[in-house]
C-alpha positions in Angstrom: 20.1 101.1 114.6 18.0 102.9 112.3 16.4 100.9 109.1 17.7 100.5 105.9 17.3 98.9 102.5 19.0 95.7 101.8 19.0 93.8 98.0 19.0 90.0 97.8 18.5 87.7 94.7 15.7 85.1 95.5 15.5 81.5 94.2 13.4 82.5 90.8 16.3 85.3 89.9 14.4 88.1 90.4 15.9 91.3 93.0 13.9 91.5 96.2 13.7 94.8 98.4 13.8 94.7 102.0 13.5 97.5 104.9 16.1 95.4 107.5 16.7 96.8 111.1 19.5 95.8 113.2 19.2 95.9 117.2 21.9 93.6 119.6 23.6 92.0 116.4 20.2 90.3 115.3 19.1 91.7 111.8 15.4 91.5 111.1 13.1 92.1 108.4 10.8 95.2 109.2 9.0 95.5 105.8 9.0 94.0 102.2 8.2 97.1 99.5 8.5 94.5 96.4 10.7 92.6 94.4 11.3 93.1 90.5 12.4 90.9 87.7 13.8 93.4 85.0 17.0 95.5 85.1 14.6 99.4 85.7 12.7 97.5 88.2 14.7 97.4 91.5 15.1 101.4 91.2 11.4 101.9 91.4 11.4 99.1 94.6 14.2 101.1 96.0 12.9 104.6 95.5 9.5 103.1 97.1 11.7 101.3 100.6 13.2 105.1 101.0 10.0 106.5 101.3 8.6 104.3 103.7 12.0 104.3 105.9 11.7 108.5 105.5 8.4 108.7 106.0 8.0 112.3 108.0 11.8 112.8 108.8 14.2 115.3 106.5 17.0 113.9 105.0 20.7 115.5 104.4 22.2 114.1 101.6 25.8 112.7 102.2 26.4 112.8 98.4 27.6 109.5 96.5 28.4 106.6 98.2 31.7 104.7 98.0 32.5 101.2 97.2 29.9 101.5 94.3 26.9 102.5 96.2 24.4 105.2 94.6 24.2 107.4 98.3 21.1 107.8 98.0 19.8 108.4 101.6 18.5 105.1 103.6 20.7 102.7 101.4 23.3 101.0 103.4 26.9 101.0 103.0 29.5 103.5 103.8 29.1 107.1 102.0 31.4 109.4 101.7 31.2 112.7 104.6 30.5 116.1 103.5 33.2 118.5 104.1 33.0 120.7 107.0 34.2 124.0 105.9 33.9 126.3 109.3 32.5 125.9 112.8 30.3 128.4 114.9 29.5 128.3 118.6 26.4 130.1 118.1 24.5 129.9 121.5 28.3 130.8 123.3 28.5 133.8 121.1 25.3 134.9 121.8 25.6 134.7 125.4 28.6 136.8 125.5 27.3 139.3 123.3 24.1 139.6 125.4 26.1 139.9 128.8 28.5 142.6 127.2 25.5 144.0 126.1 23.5 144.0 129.0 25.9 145.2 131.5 26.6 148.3 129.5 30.1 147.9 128.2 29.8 148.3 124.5 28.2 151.5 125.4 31.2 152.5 127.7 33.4 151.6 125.3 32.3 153.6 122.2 31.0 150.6 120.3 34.9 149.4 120.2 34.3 145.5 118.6 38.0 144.7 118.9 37.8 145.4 122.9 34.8 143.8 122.6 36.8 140.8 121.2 39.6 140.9 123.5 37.0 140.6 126.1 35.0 137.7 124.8 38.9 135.5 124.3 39.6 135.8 127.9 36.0 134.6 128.8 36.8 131.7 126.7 40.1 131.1 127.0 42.6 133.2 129.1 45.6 133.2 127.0 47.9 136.4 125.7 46.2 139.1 123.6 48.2 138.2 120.4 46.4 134.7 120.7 43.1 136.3 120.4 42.4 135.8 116.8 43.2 131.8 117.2 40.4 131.5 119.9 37.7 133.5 118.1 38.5 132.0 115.1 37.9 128.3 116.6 34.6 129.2 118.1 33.4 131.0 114.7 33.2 134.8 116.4 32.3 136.7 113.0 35.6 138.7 111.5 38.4 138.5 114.1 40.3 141.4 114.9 43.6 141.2 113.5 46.6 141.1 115.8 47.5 144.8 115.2 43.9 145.9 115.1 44.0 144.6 118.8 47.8 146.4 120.0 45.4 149.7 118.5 42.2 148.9 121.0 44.5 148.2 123.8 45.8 151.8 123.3 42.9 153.7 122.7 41.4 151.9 125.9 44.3 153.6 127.7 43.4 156.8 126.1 39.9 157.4 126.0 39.4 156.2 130.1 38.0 152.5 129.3 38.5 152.0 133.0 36.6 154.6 134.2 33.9 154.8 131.8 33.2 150.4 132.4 33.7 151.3 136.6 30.7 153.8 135.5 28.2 151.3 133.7 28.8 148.7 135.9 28.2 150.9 139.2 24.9 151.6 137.4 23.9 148.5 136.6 24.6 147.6 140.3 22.3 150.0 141.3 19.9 149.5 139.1 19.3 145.3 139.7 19.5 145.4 143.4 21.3 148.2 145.1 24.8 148.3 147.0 24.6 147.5 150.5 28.0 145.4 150.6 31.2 145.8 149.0 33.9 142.9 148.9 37.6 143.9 148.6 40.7 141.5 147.8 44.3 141.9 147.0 46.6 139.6 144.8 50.0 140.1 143.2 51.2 139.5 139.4 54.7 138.5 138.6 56.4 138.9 135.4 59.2 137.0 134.2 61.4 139.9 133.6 65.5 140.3 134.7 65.0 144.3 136.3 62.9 145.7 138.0 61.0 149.4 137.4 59.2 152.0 138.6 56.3 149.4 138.6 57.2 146.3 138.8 58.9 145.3 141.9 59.8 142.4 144.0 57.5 142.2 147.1 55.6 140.0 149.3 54.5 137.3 146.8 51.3 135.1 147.0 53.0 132.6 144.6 56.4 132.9 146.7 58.0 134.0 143.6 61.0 136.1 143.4 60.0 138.2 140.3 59.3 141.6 139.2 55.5 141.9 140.3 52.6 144.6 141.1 49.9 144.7 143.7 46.4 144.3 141.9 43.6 145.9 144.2 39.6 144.6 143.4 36.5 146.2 144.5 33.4 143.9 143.7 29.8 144.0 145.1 28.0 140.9 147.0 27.9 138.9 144.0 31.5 139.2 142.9 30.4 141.9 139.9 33.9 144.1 139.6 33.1 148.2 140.8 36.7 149.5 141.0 40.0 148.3 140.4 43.7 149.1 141.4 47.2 148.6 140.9 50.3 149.3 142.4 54.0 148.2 142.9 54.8 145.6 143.8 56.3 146.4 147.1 53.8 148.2 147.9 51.7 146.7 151.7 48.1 145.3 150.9 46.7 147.5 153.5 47.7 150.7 152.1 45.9 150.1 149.4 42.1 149.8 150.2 42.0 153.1 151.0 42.8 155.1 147.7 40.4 152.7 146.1 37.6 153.2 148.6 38.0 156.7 148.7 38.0 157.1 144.3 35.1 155.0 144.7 33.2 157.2 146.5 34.5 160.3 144.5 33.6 158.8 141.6 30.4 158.0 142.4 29.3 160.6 144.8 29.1 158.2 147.9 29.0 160.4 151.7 29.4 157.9 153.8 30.8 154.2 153.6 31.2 152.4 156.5 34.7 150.9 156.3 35.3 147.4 158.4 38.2 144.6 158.5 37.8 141.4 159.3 40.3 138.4 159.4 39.2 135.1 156.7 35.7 136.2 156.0 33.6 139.1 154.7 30.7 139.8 156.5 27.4 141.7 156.3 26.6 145.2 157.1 26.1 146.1 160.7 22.1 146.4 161.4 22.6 150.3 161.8 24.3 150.8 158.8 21.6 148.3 156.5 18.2 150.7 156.8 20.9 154.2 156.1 21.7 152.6 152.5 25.5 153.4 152.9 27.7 150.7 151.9 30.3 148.8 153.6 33.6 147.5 152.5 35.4 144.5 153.8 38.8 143.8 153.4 40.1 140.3 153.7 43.3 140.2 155.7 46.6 137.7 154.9 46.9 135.6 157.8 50.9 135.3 157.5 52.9 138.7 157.0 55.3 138.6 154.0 58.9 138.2 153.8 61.4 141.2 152.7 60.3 143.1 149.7 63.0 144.6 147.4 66.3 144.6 149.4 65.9 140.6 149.8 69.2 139.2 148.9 67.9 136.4 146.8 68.3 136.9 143.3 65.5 137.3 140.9 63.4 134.8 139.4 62.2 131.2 140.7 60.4 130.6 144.3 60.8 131.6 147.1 62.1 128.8 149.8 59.4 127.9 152.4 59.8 128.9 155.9 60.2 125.6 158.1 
């Protein structure tokens, strides 16, 4: 336990100072600055035991104490806390920032802070989009967007091509840290809890066993799991008809010859020795390892799981 001052009376009446420290439940003396015998005297002790407990260290003032106490920093007793009036998680922030940054995106994006923002909350917390403001706000991000600032970014995204213009700076900054000699591809489904279908969102061949609305999301990453390209379809569409358009806008996009396309069951594996020293890419697709049940014409009704085969 740090030091602090303690007052006693002695035997002749006079106030005595004393610097006590407290370690295990035993209290011992460290230091006596003085004693005094008039009413102004014990100040002066006491302003002298603070200097010698806060000798080289900088001190925050709590403000008064309670219970009668001066607060003056160093004296025991209880004191009364300071207010905290916001929060900031500076060093997250800044690593967010710096990534966005770094990879390119604000520049894709036209400088956009609120998808910037929108960004940053499901980094942090993957919740929906109108939540977005609560989660910056808790970690101190500097002027949240409001919720309709946010409905506005998600539109303009749509608009201006955000997709294509991020699958752009990421591809470069691919190629610019380490080249691509190995694509990854993966497919997973999203349901929503929704009563009809529509032209998107069908029932299918769920990884969840659901029996909801859903659509096929298609993901095109490099070796390190850094997204390239990504895809989505109904959901009753087949997983392998989809690796395919997305290989093939890849390459458009990009201005890729030659990819060397392979499939292998569980596990995505390296290029082929030929194909490493030529510098074109391959893409492995990771294959289901039980086929799915009916898509749209099941005669289970929507919403809920699907029962387990026995």
């Amino acid at each position: 336990m740090s030091p602090y001052l303690r007052r006693v009376r002695t035997v002749s009446g006079a106030t005595a100072v004393r610097v006590v420290a407290e370690e295990h439940g035993v209290r011992r003396i460290v230091e006596h600055p003085g004693s005094a015998h008039d009413e102004a005297g014990p100040a002066a002790v006491m302003r002298l035991g603070r200097e010698r407990i806060l000798a080289g260290r900088q001190v925050l003032d709590p403000g008064p104490a309670l219970n009668g106490g001066t607060g003056e920093p160093g004296e025991g007793g209880p004191v009364r806390r300071p207010p905290i009036t916001s929060r900031r998680s500076r060093w997250l922030i800044e690593v967010i920032k710096a990534a966005y940054a770094r990879l390119g995106l604000g520049e894709a994006t036209g400088g956009d802070r609120a998808f910037e923002q929108m960004v940053a909350a499901r980094l942090i917390e993957p919740t929906s989009k109108a939540d977005t403001p609560r989660v910056l706000s808790e970690i101190g991000w500097p002027d949240p967007a409001h919720r309709n600032t946010l409905q506005a970014a998600l539109a303009r995204a749509q608009q201006r091509g955000y997709r294509e213009a991020i699958s752009q700076a990421l591809f470069e900054h691919v190629t610019a840290t380490g080249g691509l000699a190995l694509c990854l591809y993966d497919v997973t489904t999203l349901y929503f809890e929704a009563d009809k279908e529509d032209d998107l969102r069908r029932v299918g061949y769920s990884k969840e066993r659901r029996i909801d609305p859903q659509i096929v999301v298609g993901l095109l990453v490099d070796r390190t799991g850094l997204p390239l390209r990504i895809g989505c379809w109904e959901g009753n569409r087949a997983e392998t008809t989809t690796i395919i358009p997305v290989v093939e806008a890849f390459q458009r996009a990009h201005k890729i010859e030659e990819l060397a396309r392979r499939r292998r069951r569980r596990h995505a594996l390296g290029l082929e020795p030929e194909r490493a020293g030529r510098g074109a890419p391959a893409v492995h697709r990771r294959s289901p390892r039980h086929p799915g049940p009916g898509g749209p014409g099941s005669p289970l009704p929507l919403g809920g799981r699907r029962p387990r085969r026995r």
